[in-house]
C-alpha positions as CSV (number, residue, x, y, z in Angstrom):
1,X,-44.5,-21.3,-112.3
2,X,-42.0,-18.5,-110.9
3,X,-40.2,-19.7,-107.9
4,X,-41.4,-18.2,-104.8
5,X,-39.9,-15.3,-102.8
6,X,-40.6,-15.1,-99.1
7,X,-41.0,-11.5,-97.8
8,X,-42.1,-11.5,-94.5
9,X,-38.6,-13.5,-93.3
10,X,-36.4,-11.2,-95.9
11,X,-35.1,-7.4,-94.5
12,X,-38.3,-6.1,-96.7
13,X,-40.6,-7.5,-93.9
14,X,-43.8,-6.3,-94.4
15,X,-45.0,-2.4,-95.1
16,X,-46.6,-1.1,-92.3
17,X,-46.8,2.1,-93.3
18,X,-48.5,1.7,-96.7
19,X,-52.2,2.4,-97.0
20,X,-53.3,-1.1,-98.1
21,X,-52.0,-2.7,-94.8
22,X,-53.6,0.3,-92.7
23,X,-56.4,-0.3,-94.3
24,X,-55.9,-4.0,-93.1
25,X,-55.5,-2.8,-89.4
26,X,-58.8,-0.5,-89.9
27,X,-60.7,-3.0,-91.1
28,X,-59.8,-5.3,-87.9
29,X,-60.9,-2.3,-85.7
30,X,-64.1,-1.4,-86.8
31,X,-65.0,-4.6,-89.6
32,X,-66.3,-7.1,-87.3
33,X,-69.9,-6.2,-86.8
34,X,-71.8,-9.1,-86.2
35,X,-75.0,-8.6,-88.7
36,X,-76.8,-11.2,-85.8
37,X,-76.8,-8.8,-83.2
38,X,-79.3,-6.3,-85.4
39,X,-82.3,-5.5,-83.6
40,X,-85.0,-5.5,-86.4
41,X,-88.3,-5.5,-83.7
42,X,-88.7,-1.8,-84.3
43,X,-88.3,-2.4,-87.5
44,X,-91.3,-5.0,-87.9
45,X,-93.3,-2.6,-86.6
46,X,-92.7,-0.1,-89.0
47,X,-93.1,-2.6,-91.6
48,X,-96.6,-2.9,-90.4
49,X,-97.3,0.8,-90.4
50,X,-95.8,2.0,-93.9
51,X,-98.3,1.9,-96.6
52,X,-98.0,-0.5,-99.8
53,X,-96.2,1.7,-101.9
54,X,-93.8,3.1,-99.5
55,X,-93.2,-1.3,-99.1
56,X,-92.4,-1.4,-102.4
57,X,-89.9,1.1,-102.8
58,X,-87.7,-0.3,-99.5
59,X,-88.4,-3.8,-100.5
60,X,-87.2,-2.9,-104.5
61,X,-84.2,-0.8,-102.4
62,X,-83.3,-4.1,-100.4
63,X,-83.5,-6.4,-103.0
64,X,-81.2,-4.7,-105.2
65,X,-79.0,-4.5,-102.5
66,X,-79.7,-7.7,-101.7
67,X,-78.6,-9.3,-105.0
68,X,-75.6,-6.6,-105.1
69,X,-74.1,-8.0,-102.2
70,X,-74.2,-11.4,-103.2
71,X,-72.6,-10.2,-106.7
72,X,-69.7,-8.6,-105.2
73,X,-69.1,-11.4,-103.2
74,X,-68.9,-13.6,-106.2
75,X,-66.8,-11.6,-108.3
76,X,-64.2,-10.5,-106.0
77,X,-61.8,-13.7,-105.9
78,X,-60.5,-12.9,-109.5
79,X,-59.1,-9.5,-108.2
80,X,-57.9,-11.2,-104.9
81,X,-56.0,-14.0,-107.0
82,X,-54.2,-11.5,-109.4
83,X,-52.7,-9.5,-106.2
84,X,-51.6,-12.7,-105.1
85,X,-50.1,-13.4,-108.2
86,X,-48.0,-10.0,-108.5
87,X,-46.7,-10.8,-105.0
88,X,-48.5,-7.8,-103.0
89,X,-48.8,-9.0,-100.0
90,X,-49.9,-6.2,-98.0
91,X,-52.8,-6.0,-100.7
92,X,-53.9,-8.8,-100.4
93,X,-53.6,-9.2,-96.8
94,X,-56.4,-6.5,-96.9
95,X,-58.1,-8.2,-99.5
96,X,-59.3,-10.9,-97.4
97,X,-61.0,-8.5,-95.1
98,X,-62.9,-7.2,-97.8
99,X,-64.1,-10.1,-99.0
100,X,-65.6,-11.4,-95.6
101,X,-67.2,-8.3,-95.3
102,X,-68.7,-8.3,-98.1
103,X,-70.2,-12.2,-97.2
104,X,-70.9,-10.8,-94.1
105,X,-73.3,-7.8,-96.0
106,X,-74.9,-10.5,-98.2
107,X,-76.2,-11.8,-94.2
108,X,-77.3,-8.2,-93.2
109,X,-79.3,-7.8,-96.0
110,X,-81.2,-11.6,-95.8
111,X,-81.6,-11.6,-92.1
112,X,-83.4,-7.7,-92.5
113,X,-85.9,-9.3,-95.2
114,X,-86.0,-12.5,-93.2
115,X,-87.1,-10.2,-89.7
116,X,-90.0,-8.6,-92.1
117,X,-91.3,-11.7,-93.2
118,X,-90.2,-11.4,-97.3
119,X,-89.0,-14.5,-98.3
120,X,-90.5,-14.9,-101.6
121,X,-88.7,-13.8,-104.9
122,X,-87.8,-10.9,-105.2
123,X,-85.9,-10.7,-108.4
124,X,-89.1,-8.9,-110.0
125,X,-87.4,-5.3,-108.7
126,X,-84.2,-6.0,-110.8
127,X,-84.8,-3.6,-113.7
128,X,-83.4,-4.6,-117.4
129,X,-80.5,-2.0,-116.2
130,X,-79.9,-3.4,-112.9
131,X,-79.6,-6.9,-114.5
132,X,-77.2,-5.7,-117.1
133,X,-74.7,-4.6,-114.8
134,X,-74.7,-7.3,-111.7
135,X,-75.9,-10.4,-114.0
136,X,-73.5,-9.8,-117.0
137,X,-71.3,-6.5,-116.9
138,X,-69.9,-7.1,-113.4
139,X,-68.9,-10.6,-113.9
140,X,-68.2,-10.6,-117.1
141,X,-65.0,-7.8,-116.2
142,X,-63.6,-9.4,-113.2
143,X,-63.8,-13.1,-114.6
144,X,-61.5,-11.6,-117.5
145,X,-58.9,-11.5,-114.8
146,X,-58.4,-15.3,-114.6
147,X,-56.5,-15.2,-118.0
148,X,-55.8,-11.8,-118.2
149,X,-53.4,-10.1,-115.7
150,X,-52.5,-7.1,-117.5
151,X,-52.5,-3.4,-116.5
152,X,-55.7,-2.6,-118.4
153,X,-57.4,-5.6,-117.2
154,X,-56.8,-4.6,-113.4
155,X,-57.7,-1.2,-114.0
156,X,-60.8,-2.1,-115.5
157,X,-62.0,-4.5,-112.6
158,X,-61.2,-1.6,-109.6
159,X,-63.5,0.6,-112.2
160,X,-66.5,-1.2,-112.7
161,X,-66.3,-2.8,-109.3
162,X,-64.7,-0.1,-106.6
163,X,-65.8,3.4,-108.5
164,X,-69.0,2.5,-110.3
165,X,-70.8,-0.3,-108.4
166,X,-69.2,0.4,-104.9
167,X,-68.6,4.5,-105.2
168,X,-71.5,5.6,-107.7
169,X,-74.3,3.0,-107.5
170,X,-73.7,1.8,-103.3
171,X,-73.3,5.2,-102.4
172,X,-76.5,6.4,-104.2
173,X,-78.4,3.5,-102.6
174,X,-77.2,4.7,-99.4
175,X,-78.1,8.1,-100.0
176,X,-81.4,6.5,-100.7
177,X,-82.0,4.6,-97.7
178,X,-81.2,7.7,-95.5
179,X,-83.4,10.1,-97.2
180,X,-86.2,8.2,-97.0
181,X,-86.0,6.1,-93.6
182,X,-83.9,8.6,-91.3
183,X,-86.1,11.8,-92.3
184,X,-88.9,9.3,-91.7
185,X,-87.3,8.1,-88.4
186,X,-88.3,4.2,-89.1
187,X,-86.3,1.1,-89.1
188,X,-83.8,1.6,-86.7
189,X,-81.9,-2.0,-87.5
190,X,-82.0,-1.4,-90.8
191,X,-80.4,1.7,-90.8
192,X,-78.0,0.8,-88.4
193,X,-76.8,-2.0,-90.2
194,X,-76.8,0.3,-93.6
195,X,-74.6,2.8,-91.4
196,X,-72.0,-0.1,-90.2
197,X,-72.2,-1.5,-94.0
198,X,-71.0,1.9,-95.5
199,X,-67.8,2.3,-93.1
200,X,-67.2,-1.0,-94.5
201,X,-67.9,0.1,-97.9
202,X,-65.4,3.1,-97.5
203,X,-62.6,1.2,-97.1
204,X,-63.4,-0.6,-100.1
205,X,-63.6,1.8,-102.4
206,X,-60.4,3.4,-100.6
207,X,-58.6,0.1,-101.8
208,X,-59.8,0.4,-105.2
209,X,-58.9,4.3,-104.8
210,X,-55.3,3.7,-104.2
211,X,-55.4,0.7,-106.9
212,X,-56.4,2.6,-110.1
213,X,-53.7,5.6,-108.3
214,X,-51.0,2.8,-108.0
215,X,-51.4,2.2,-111.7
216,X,-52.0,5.5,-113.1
217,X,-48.6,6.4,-111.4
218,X,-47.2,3.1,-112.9
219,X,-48.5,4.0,-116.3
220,X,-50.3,7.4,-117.4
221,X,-52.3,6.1,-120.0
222,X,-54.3,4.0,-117.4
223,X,-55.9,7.5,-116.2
224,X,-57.5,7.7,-119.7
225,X,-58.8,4.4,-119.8
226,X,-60.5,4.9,-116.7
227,X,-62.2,8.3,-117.7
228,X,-63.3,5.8,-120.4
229,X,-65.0,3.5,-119.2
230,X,-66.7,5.6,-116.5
231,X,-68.2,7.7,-119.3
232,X,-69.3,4.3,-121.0
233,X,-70.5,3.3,-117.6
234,X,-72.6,6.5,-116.6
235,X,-75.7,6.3,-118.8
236,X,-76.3,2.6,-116.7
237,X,-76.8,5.1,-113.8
238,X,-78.4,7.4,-115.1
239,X,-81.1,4.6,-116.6
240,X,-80.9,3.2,-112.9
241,X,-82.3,5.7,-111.2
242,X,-85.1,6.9,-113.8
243,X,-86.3,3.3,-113.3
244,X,-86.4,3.3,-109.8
245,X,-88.9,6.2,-110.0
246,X,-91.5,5.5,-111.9
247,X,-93.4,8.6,-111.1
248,X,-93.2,12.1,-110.3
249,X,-91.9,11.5,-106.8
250,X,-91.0,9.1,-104.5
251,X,-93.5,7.0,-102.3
252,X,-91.6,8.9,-99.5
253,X,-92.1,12.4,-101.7
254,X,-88.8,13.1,-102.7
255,X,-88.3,13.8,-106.7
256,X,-85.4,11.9,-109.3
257,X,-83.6,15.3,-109.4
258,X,-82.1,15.1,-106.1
259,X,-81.0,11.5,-106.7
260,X,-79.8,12.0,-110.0
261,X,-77.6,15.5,-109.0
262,X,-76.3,12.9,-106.1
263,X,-75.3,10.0,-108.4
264,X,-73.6,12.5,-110.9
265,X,-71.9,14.3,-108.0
266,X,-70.4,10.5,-106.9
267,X,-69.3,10.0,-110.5
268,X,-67.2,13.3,-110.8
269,X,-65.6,13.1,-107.4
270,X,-64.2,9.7,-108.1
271,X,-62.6,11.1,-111.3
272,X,-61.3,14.2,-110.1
273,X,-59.6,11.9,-107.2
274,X,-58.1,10.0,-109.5
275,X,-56.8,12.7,-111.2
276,X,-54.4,13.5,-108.5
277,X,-52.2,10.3,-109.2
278,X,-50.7,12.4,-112.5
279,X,-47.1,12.9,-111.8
280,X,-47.2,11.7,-108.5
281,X,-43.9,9.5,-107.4
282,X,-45.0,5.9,-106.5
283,X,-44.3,6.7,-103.0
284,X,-46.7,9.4,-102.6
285,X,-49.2,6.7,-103.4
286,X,-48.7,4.3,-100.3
287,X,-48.2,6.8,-98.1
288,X,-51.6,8.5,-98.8
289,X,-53.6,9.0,-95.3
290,X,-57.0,6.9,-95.3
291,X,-59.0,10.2,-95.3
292,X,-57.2,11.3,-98.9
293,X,-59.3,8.0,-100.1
294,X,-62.5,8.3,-98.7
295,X,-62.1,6.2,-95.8
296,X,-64.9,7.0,-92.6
């Protein structure tokens, strides 16, 4: 075990300026939303008035957000730990407000089934493709982390985790839950807590933004990697969505095409952002504002 090295008492102090630790004074701000306060009584109402298919299609979105949430909050600690380990404190200072709020979004989505009275199992709405990725892809990458520290390794976890799961497959949920309840104007707490949820959300995938940044401008070839194993990643979202839509149209009448240009839209941007760590001095990188990543 390296000897330690004290920071915070050293002339280094601690980085105020840099984007993970303004991230850290965000997320103090405007993080702690207390899913308890919801209101869901409008929402039970609604519940009662939406037809059986229309049910369906929120209760499948829920539960796959359900499950999501309680995946990411699983598999973070690996990424936490190997911060820690590389001595980043500001990083991991931030860290530890992600992970409570992503505990905290694992409540929000339980107490919202809980106020509609679904309590049985509802794993049956986690598709072949949804079970790939949250019961064996997603953990399978960031528990590499325990024994593997490297470079690659890191990158690999902020892609699966922070661009795909978080900035492709959350984003397109959200999209989701918008289009169908806010043009619908139903489920006020639900939405609410959906809207509070994705500020959180941004901040996450702003973390992982500047990550895979930090290391492309460490290392080039980490840029290619990425691109890499986005592409190997797409067709899981592309599979995603086509089973999440069994029909011609949603129970809510909205068609895949508009979903799928959305989900391929997310996938592009988060490339092209990463894009602009090429040649950029290390600097550059923690001084980037929060809105260059994404942040609300």
């Amino acid at each position: 075990m390296n000897k330690r090295e004290i920071i915070t008492t050293s002339a280094r102090g601690i980085q105020e300026d840099s984007l993970p630790f303004r991230l850290y004074q965000k997320a103090k701000r405007f993080g702690i939303w207390n899913p308890s306060d919801i209101d869901f009584s409008q929402d039970q109402r609604d519940w009662q008035g939406m037809n059986q298919d229309q049910r369906t299609e929120v209760l499948r979105l829920i539960s796959q957000f359900q499950a999501g949430e309680e995946a990411v909050t699983l598999d973070l600690l690996p990424l936490m730990m190997a911060i820690a380990k590389e001595g980043r404190l500001e990083e991991e200072m931030y860290l530890t407000t992600f992970l409570f709020e992503e505990a905290k979004h694992t409540e929000f989505f339980r107490l919202a089934l809980n106020a509609l009275g679904e309590t049985g199992d509802l794993s049956v709405y986690h598709t072949e493709t949804y079970k790939e990725i949250f019961y064996e892809l997603l953990p399978r990458t960031m528990d590499r982390l325990l024994h593997d520290q490297s470079q690659e390794a890191i990158a690999e976890a902020s892609t699966v985790y922070n661009m795909f799961v978080e900035g492709v497959l959350a984003e397109t949920g959200y999209f989701s839950f918008y289009r169908s309840l806010e043009e619908a104007n139903i489920m006020p707490g639900l939405l609410k807590g959906v809207g509070l949820l994705k500020k959180d959300e941004s901040r996450h995938i702003g973390y992982g933004t500047f990550l895979l940044q930090r290391l492309i401008c460490e290392n080039d070839s980490i840029f290619d990697l990425v691109a890499q194993k986005m592409d190997e990643l797409t067709p899981y979202a592309i599979k995603l969505n086509q089973e999440g839509i069994a029909g011609e149209q949603t129970a809510f009448g909205h068609t895949i095409e508009d979903t799928m240009h959305f989900t391929m839209k997310q996938l592009s941007v988060r490339m092209d952002i990463l894009a602009r760590a090429r040649g950029k001095r290390i600097e550059e990188i923690y001084r980037m504002t929060e809105k260059e990543v994404g942040v609300l």
